[in-house]
C-alpha positions in Angstrom: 12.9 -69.3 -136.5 14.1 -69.1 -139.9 15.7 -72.4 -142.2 18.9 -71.1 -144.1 19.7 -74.2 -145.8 23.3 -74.2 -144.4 25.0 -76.7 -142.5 28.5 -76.6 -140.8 30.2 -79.5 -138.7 32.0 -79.0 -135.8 36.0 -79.0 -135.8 37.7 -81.1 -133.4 38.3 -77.8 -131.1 34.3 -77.3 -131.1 34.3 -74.8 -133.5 31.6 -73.7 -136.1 32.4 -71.1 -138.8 29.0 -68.7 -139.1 28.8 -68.2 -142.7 30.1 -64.6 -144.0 25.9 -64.0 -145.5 24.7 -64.7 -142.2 27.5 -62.4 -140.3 26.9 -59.8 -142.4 23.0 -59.9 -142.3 23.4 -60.4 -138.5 26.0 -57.4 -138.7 28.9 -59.6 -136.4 32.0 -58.1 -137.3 35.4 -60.1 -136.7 35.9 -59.7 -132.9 32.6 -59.4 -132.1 31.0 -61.1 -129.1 28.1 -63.5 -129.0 25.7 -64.8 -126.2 25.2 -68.7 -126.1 22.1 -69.6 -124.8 20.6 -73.3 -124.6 16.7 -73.8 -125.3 15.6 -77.2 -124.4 17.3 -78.6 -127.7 18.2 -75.6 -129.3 22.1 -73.4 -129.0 21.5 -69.9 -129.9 23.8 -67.4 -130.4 22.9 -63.5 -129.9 25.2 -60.4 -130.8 26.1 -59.3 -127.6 25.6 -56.0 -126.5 26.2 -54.4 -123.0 23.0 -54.2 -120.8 22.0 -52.5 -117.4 22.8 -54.7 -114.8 19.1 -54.1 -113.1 16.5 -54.2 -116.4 18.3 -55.2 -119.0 18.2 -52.6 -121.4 21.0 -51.3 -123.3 19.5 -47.8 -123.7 21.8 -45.0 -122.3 23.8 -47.2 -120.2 27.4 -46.1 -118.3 30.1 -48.1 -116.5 30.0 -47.3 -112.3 32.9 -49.2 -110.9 32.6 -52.0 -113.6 28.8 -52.3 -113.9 26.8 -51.2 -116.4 23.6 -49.0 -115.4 20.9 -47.5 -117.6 20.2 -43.5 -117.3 16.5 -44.8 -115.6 18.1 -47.0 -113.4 20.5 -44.8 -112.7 17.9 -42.2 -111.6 15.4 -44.5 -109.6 18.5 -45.8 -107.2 19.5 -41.5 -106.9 15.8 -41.0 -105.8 15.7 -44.3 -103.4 18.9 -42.4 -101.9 17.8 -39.5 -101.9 14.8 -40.2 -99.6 17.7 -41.9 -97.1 
């Protein structure tokens, strides 16, 4: 993990303000989502970006019915079927 030196107190809402050098190295635009994640002591916060509901990866993936599916996932559950 990497210092940066800055530090930011918390509003009374709970709110931090990310510093506009470390949105735009991080590339978070205005609207953008984050993860929260909680590491033992640790908050982190991640860009978030859509993944396949099954593996994970956000390679090639497409909404079905509100879900999001990878083209490989995709293709292992048309085989599973198609041996139905």
């Amino acid at each position: 993990m990497k210092a940066t030196g800055i530090v930011r107190k918390i509003d009374g809402l709970g709110r931090i303000v990310l510093p506009i050098e470390t949105r735009n190295v991080m590339n978070i635009k205005t609207k953008d989502a984050l993860e929260i994640y909680v590491d033992d002591d640790k908050i982190i916060l991640r860009k978030y970006e859509p993944a396949c509901m099954f593996c994970g990866s956000a390679d090639e993936t497409v909404n079905f019915n509100g879900k999001l599916i990878c083209r490989e996932c995709f293709n292992k559950l048309k085989s599973e079927f198609e041996k139905i």
